[in-house]
N, C-alpha and C positions, 0 to 999 in steps of 0.2 A: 359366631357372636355378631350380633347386630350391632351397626354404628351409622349415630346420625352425622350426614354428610352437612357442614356448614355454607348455607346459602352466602355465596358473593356477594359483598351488596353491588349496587349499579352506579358506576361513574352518574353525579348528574348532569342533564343535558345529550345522554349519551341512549338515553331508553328506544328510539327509532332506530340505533347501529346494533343494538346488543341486548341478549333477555338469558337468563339461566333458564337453562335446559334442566329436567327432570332431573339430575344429581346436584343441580344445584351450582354451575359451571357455567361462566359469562361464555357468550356463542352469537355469534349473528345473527339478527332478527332477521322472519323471513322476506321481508322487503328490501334487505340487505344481499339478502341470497338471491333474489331472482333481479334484483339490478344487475350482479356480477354476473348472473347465466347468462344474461339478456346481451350484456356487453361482449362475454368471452361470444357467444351464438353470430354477431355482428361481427368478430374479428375472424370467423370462423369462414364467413360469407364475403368477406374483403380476400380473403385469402382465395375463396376459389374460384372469384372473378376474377385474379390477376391473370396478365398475358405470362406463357407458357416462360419467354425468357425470363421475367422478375420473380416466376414462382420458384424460380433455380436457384436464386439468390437468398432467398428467408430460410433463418436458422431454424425450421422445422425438423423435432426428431421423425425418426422412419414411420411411428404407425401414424402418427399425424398427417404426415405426408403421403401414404398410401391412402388415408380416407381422404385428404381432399384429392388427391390425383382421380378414386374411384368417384368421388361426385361430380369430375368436370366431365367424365366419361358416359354420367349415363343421362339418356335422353328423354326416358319415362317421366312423367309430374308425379305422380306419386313415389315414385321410386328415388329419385332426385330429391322431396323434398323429405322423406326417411334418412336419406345420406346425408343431408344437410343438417338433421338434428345429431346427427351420428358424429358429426366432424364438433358441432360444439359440446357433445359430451365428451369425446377426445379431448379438446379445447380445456375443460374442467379437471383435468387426469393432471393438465401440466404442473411443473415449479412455480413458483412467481416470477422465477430469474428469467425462464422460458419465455413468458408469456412477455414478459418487459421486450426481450431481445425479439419478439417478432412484433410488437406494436413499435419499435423504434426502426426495425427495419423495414417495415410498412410505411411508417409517416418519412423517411428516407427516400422510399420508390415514389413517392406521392410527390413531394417537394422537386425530385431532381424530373418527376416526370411531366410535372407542369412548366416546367423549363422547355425543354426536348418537343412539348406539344405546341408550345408560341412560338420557336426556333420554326417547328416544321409547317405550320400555317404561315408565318412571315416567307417561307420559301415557295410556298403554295400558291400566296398572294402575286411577289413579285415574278413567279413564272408565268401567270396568267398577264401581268401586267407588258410583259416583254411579248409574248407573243401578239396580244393588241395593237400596240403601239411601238413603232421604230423609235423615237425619240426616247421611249422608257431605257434602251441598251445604253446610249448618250449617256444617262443617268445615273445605270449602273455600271458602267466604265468609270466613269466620273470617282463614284462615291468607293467603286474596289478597285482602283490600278493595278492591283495584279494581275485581275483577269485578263483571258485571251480573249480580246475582242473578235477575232476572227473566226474560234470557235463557236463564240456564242453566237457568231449572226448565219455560221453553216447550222446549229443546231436549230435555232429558231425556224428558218428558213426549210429545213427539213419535216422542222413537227408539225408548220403549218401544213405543208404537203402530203405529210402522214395521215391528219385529220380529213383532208380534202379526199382521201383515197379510201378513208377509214379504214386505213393498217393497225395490228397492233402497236402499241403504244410504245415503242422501245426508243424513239427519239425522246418522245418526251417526258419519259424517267432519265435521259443522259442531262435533258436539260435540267430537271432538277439536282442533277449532281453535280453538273456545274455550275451551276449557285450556289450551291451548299458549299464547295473546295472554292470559290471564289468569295465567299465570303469570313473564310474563315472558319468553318463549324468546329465547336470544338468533340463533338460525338461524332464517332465518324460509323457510329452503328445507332443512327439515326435511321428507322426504318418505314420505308412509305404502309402504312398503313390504307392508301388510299388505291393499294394496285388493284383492289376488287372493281371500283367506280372508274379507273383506268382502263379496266378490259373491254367496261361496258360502252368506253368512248366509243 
């Protein structure tokens, strides 16, 4: 027995979010659909940029997890960029709860990580400033009374003669370490991200 299905009418003001589909059933216009593709496809891509230790930390379930782990792995361009459409249709499979709990554990890594990045450029800065200038240790003696001023001026002292010798760099990663425990840092798995440019001293 044939039965006509009753067209929904349309919220108005709402005709760009929403159109009845062939039964006649309100459903997301498809400008609406590929805004969300396009969105979830970008969070899919934040995701498999992250460094190895923050991808640890996102509430991704397993198979989501295995396509972005298989796209940071592969090197190919076309191959990599098929994986990357793969990870935002993964992306589309999720809950909303899902998808909530990885945009706020993203914009979390992002907030604390722009911290962590001004903290370790500030530490950047004033290593370069101390091994220039004697007067710069004065300064920061001055401003961190905890520190061991004795340490700091064997380590200075050291790194300068490291770079005159062109040794590996291992004084002066100490010296940046002790800046960091001299000033207080409060991450203490604040990671030199800059030992590649350090080896090439």
């Amino acid at each position: 027995m044939n039965r006509k299905t009753r067209i929904q009418p349309i919220e108005s003001g709402r005709d760009d979010e929403r159109e009845p589909d062939e039964n006649g059933y309100d459903r997301p216009s498809k400008s609406q659909l590929k805004r969300e593709m396009h969105e979830l496809q970008e969070l899919g891509q934040a995701l498999i940029a992250l460094p190895k230790d923050a991808l640890k930390r996102m509430p991704m379930p397993e198979h989501l997890d295995d396509a972005v782990r298989e796209a940071r792995r592969i090197t190919d361009h076309e191959g990599k960029r098929r994986q990357v459409q793969y990870v935002g249709k993964v992306m589309r499979s999720l809950h909303e709860e899902e998808i909530a709990a990885l945009r706020t554990a993203l914009d979390t890594y992002r907030g604390v990580n722009k911290g962590e990045t001004a903290r370790l450029h500030w530490i950047e800065r004033t290593r370069e400033q101390l091994l220039a200038d004697d007067a710069a240790l004065t300064e920061f003696i001055r401003t961190h009374p905890g520190a061991d001023p004795q340490e700091g001026r064997t380590l200075i002292r050291n790194t300068r003669k490291e770079r005159e010798q062109q040794k590996p760099p291992r004084y002066y990663r100490e010296l940046f370490q002790w800046i960091k425990n001299a000033a207080g840092a409060e991450n203490d798995d604040i990671e030199e991200d800059e030992d590649d440019r350090d080896d090439d001293a």
